[in-house]
N, C-alpha and C positions, 0 to 999 in steps of 0.2 A: 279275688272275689269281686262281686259285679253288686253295686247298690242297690241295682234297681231288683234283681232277683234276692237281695239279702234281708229288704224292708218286704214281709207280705204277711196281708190280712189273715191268711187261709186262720182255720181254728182250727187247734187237732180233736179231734173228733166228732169234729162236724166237718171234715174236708168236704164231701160231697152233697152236702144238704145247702139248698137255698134258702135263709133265712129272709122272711120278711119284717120289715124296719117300719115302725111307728115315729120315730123323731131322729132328727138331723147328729144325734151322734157318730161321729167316726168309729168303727173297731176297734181301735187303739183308747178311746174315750171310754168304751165300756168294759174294755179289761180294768179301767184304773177303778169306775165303777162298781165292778164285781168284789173288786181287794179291796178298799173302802167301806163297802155294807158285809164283808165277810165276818163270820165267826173267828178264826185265824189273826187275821188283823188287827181286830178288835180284844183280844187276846195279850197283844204285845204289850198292851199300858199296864198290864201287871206281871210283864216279865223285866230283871234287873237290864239292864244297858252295863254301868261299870259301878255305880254307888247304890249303895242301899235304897229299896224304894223309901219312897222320903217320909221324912218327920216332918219336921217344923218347917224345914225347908226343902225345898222343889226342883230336882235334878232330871235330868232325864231318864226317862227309862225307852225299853223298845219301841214303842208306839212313836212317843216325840221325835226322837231319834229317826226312824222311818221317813215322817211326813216334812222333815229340814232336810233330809239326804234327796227326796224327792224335789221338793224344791229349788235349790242347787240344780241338781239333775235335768229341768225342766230346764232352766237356764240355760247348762252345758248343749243341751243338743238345742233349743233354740238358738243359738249364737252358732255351731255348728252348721246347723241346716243355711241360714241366711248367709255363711261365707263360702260354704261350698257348693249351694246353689248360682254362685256369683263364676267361680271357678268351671262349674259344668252345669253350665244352660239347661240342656236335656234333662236335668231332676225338677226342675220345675213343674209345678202342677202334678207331682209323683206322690206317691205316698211317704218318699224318702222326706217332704218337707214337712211329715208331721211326728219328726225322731225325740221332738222333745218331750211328746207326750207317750213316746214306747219307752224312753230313758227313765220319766217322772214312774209309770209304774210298775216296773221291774224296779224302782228305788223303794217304791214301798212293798214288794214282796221283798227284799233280800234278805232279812232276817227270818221270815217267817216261819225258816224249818227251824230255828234254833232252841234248843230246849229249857227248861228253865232253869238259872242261875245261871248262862251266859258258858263261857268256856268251861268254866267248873264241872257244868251240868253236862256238855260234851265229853269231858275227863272219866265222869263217871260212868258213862256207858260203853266208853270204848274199854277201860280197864276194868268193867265190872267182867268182861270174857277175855282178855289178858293175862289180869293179874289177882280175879277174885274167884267167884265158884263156878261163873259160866265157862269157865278152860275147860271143864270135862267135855262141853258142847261142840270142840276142835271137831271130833273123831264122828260126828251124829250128824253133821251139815254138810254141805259141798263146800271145798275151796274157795270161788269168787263169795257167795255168801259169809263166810266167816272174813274174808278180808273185808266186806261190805261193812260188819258189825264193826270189828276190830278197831278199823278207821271210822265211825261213825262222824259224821259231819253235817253241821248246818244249813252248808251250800247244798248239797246235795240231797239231803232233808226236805228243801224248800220246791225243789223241782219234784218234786215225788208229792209232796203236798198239793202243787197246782195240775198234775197231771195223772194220780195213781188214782185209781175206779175202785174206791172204798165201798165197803155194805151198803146200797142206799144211795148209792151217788153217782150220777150219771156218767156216760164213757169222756175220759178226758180225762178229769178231774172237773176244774173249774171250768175249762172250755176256756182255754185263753187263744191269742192268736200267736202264729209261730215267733213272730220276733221278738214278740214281748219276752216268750221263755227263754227264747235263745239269749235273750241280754241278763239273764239271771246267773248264767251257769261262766261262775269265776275260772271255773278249773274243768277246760269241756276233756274229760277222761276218766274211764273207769279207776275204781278202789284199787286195783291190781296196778296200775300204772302211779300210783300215788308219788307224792315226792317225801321226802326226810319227813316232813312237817304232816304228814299225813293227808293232804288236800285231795281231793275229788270232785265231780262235777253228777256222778249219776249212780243212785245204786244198781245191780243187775236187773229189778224189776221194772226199771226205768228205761233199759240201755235201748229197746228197741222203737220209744219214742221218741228218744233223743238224738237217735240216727236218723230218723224218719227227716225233724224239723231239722236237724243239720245239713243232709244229703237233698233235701225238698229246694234249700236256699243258696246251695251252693258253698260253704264253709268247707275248710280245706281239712281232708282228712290226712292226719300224717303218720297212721300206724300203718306197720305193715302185714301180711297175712299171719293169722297167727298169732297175732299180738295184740297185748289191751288197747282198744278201743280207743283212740286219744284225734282230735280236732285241737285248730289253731281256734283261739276266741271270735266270736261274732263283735264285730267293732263295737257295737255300742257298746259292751261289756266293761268296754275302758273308760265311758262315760260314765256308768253306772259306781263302777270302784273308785274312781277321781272323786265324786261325790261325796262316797261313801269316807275315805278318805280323808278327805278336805271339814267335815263336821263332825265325823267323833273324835278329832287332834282335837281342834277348835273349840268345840265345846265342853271335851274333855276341861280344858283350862277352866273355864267359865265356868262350869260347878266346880273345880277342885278351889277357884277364891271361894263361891258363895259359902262351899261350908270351909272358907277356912286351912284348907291344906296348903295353900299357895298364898301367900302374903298377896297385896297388890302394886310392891316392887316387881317381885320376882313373875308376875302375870304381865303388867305394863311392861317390863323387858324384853319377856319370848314374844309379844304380840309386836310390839313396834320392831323387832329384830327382822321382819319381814324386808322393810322399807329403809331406804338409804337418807343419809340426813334431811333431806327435801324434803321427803314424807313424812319421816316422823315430825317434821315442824309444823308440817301443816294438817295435820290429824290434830296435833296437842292446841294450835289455834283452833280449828275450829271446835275443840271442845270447850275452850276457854271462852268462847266468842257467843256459843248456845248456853253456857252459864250453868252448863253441868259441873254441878259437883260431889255428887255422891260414888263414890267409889264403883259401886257394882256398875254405874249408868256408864262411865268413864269405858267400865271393860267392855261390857257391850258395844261402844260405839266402836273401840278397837277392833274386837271381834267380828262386826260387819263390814270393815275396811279389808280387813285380812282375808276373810272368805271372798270379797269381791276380789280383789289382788286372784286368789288362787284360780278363781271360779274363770276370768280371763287367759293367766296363763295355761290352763289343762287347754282350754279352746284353742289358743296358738300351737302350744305343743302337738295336737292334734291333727291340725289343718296340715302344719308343717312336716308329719310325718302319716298322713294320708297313704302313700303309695306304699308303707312300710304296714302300714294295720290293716289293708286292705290285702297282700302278700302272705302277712302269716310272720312278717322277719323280727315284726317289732317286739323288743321284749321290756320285760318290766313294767309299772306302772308309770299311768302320764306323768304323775307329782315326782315321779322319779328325773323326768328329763324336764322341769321347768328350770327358768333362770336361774343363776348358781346364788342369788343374796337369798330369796324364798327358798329354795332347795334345803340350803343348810341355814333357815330359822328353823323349817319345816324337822331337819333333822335331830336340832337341839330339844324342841317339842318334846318330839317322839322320846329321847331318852332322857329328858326328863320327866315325861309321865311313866314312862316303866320304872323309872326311882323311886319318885313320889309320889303317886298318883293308884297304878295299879297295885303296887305294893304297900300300900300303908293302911293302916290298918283295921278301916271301914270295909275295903273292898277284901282284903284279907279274912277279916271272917264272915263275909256274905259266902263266898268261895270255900271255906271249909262247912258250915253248914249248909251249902249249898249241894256240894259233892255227898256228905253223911245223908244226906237225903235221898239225893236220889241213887246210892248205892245199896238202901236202904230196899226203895222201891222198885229199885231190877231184881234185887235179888228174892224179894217175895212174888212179884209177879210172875218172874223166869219160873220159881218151882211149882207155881200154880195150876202152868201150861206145861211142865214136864208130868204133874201127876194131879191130872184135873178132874178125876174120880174122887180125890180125897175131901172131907168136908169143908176142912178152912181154902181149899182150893178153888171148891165153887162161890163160896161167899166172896172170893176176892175178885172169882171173872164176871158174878152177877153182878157187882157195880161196874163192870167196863159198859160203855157206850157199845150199843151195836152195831155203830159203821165201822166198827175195826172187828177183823176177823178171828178172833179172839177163842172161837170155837174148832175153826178149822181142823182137816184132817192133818193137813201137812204141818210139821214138826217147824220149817222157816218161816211157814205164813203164821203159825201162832206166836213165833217166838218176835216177826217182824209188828206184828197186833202189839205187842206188848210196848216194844221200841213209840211206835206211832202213839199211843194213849198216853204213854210218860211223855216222850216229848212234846206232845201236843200240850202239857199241863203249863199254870201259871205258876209262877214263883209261890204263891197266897195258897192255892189249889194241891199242890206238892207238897207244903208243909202241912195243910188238913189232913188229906190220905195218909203222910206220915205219922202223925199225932194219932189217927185214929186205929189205924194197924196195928201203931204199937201198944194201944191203950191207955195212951197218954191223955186221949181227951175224948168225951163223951158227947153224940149229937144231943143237942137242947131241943127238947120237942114241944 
């Protein structure tokens, strides 16, 4: 793959229109713009991250999470662009040296498709036609569509959110520029090609725009005739997930002491476990030295040493395997192949947050209430759209928004309307509808 064909402006669907510009923003400046002032975006501060949206105390949720993943991000490809501008003269003055701001906001779209309650909320859509009442819906839909459902996913959510031509909303989606999407999409491959884990990169209603910006930039197709749809990732894609990466471990810690689940032994251990005796001495001096003493202030200073550590090594990993991400050979993520003392801090992290962290038992029953919820509201909405002559059928599709298709003739576009309105809901907004379908709570007028 060729960089200079890989970085472009084009928008999809406005390929052939020449837009005229009022101020000195780049293309890539007004994608991040657009996700920024969007409804979608603005959205995510009342969707969970991994803890309860907060009480007393102030953890991250979607939103935050987003706008730290982007900044990182911003980082990653600016230290990128200025070394391997260094290496090939010729990107200079290209559009290739403005990758930290195509990184920065595909960092804040990547959660965007995700539904609300976080994996929970994914659980229950895909098993609500599995393993609940929409199975009889096997025999009623075409094959890619039901593996579309089946495997519902975030990733793939998210690119269908900035590109599918909803009621009301102009051809595109958002009208973003090809690389920006292309840096979204984790897993470039149809539902049908999925791995164990269920991952995908685009539903069928998708697949022909995402060949489009694939095929447009040059990204290497590696299926063959006949077979599901599957590309090697758009580099910066690795930027994007290094990011993504590198601050929900990281931060994960950082609320699991604020509220308490992590002592500040056992936080100051995983965090200085990064760095070899040198560094931990001279982080603990210079904490000593600024006259920080309060516990939480401690972790944080840790916390920004650590991310800076990571935020350098994904960039050398990067550089260094350049001819390999550019080829299509390289596999895994960067934080996979950083220095072996971060590698395996990074690994101890990780299985200690699935210990402790994801399992215990704030995010345990966010995750059980989260999933009764929204199996709650597939499986009213699903029968609403199977028999939408009946009474309580229309009162439940007259509160849908009508940028979603919700009325349509076809049997996958209504039952896809349904998919999109739930998941487009907030964690706060999912419990209402819930409360109120069942009769559990009455609008105050």
């Amino acid at each position: 793959m060729d960089w200079k064909q890989l970085i472009s402006n084009k928008r999809l669907g406005q390929e052939y229109r020449h837009a005229i510009r009022h101020d000195d923003r780049t293309e890539f400046k007004r994608d991040y713009d657009r996700l920024i002032f969007s409804a979608p975006f603005r959205r995510l501060q009342n969707k969970t991250q991994v803890f309860p949206l907060p009480g007393s105390i102030f953890v991250h949720n979607r939103l935050t999470h987003s706008l730290e993943v982007a900044s990182v991000g911003m980082s990653l490809g600016n230290d990128i662009a200025a070394q391997l501008t260094v290496r090939h003269p010729e990107l200079r003055g290209t559009l290739f040296e403005q990758i930290g701001q195509i990184v920065a906001t595909a960092c804040l779209a990547h959660d965007l498709g995700n539904p609300p309650f976080g994996h929970s909320g994914e659980k229950a859509i895909q098993t609500f036609f599995t393993e609940g009442p929409g199975r009889e819906l096997q025999q009623k839909v075409s094959p890619i569509f039901w593996s579309d459902i089946t495997h519902f996913e975030g990733n793939a959510n998210a690119f269908r959110l900035l590109t599918h031509q909803f009621c009301g909303r102009r051809p595109g989606g958002f009208v973003m520029t090809y690389s920006t999407l292309a840096s979204i999409v984790k897993y470039p491959f149809a539902s049908s090609a999925a791995s164990r884990k269920g991952k995908f990169g685009f539903f069928e209603s998708e697949r022909e725009n995402y060949q489009r910006i694939a095929d447009e930039m040059g990204i290497i197709c590696t299926s063959k005739p006949n077979e599901p749809l599957r590309y090697v990732r758009h580099p910066l894609v690795y930027l994007v997930e290094a990011a993504d990466d590198i601050c929900y471990e990281i931060m994960d810690l950082e609320d699991a002491h604020k509220l308490k689940i992590l002592s500040f032994g056992e936080t100051e251990r995983l965090m200085l476990g990064f760095f070899d005796e040198m560094g931990k001495n001279r982080i603990r001096q210079r904490i000593q030295e600024e006259g920080v003493t309060d516990p939480n202030e401690k972790v944080v200073y840790m916390r920004a040493c650590v991310i800076s550590l990571l935020e350098s090594e994904c960039v050398r990993t990067f550089v260094e395997n350049e001819e390999n991400i550019l080829s299509g050979t390289f596999t895994g993520a960067l934080i996979d192949h950083v220095s072996p003392l971060p590698r395996e801090a990074y690994k101890q992290c990780a299985a200690l947050s699935v210990e402790r962290i994801y399992k215990s038992k704030p995010v345990l029953d966010v995750e059980l209430s989260g999933y009764k919820i929204m199996e709650t509201l597939m499986e009213q909405m699903v029968r609403a759209v199977m028999n939408p002559d009946r009474y309580y059928s229309q009162q439940l599709i007259g509160r849908v928004s009508s940028q979603y298709d919700i009325n349509a003739a076809d049997l996958e576009m209504r039952l896809m309307a349904v998919i999109d309105y739930i998941a487009g809901m907030t964690d706060v907004y999912a419990l209402d509808v819930y409360q109120k379908i069942n009769g559990i709570s009455l609008p105050i007028i």
